[in-house]
N, C-alpha and C positions, 0 to 999 in steps of 0.2 A: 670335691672339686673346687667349690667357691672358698674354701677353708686355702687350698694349694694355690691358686690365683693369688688371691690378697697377699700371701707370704713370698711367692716369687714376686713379685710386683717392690714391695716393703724392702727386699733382700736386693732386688735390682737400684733402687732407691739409694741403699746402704751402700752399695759398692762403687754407684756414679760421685756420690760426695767423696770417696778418696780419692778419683781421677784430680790430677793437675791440671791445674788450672780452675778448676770449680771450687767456688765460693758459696757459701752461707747465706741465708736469708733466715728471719724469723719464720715461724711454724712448721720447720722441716721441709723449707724452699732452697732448692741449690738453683745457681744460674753458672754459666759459662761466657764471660766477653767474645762474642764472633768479629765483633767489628765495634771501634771508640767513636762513638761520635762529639760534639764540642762542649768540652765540660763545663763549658759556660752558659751553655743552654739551661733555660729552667727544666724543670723535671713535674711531671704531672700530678693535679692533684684530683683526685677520687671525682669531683666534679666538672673538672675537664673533659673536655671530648677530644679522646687521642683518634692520631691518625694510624693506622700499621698496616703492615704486611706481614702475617706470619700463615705458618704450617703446626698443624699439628700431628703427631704420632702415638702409638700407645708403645711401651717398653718390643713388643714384638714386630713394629718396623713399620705398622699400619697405619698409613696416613689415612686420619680419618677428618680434616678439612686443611685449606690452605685458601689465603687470598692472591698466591703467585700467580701471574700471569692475567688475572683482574684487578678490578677496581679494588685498591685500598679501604678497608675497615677503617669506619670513622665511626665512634660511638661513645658516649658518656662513658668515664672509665669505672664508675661507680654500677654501671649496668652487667658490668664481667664479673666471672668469677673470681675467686678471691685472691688466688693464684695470684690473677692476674691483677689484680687491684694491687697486694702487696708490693709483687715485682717492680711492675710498671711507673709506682711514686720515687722507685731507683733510678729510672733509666733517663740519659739526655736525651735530647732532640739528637736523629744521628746513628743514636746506639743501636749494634745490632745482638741479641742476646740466644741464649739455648737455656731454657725455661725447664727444672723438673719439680715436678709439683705431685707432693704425696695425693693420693687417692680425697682426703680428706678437703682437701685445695682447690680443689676442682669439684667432677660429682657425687664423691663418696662412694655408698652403696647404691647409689641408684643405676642404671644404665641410660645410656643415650645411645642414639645410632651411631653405630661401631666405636662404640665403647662399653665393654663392658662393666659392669659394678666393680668397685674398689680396684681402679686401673690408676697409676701413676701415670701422670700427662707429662709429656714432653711438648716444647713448642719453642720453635724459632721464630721470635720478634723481632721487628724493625719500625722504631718508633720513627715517623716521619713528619710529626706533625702536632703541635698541641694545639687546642682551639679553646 
């Protein structure tokens, strides 16, 4: 069962990178532009404290956190996972993104609350803010 998880997950992964519109990141990170913010904005770096709003889901539709409809995420960006470290030193002030992030980018084999081990994350970003 964990063997079948991890490979639909991998396989889900494989088939979002040939949808159009989705672009490449290094270590098997694909993202999706939702929204351009000002490309003359600086872009974060690891030691910044960004500002966001995102959602997150796992490949089967399960949203298992979101900051919508509260208070915006402000945290050192070096404090997220890696995913999102990577991501994030791409994005302007503005941008609003669709984030897929292999199992490995995120928590691996481990599990979190409603995530299970070797889940592909998905997550809608909205950089608001660098500090």
């Amino acid at each position: 069962m964990k063997r079948e998880y991890k490979k639909a997950n991998e396989d889900w992964l494989r088939n979002k990178s040939m949808e159009e519109g989705v672009r490449p990141l290094t270590k098997g990170i694909f993202y999706k532009v939702l929204k351009q913010g000002d490309a003359s904005s600086p872009m974060p770096s690891p030691r910044d404290i960004v500002t966001v709003h995102y959602t997150g889901w796992t490949i089967d539709a399960h949203k298992f956190d979101s900051s919508r409809g509260e208070t915006p995420l402000a945290i050192r960006l070096c404090d997220l996972i890696e995913g999102w470290i990577i991501a994030m030193q791409q994005m302007h002030v503005g941008d609003q993104w669709e984030i897929y992030l292999p199992a490995e980018m995120g928590y691996g084999k481990f599990s979190q609350p409603g995530i299970p081990a070797n889940s592909t994350l998905i997550f809608e970003i909205e950089l608001l803010g660098i500090a």
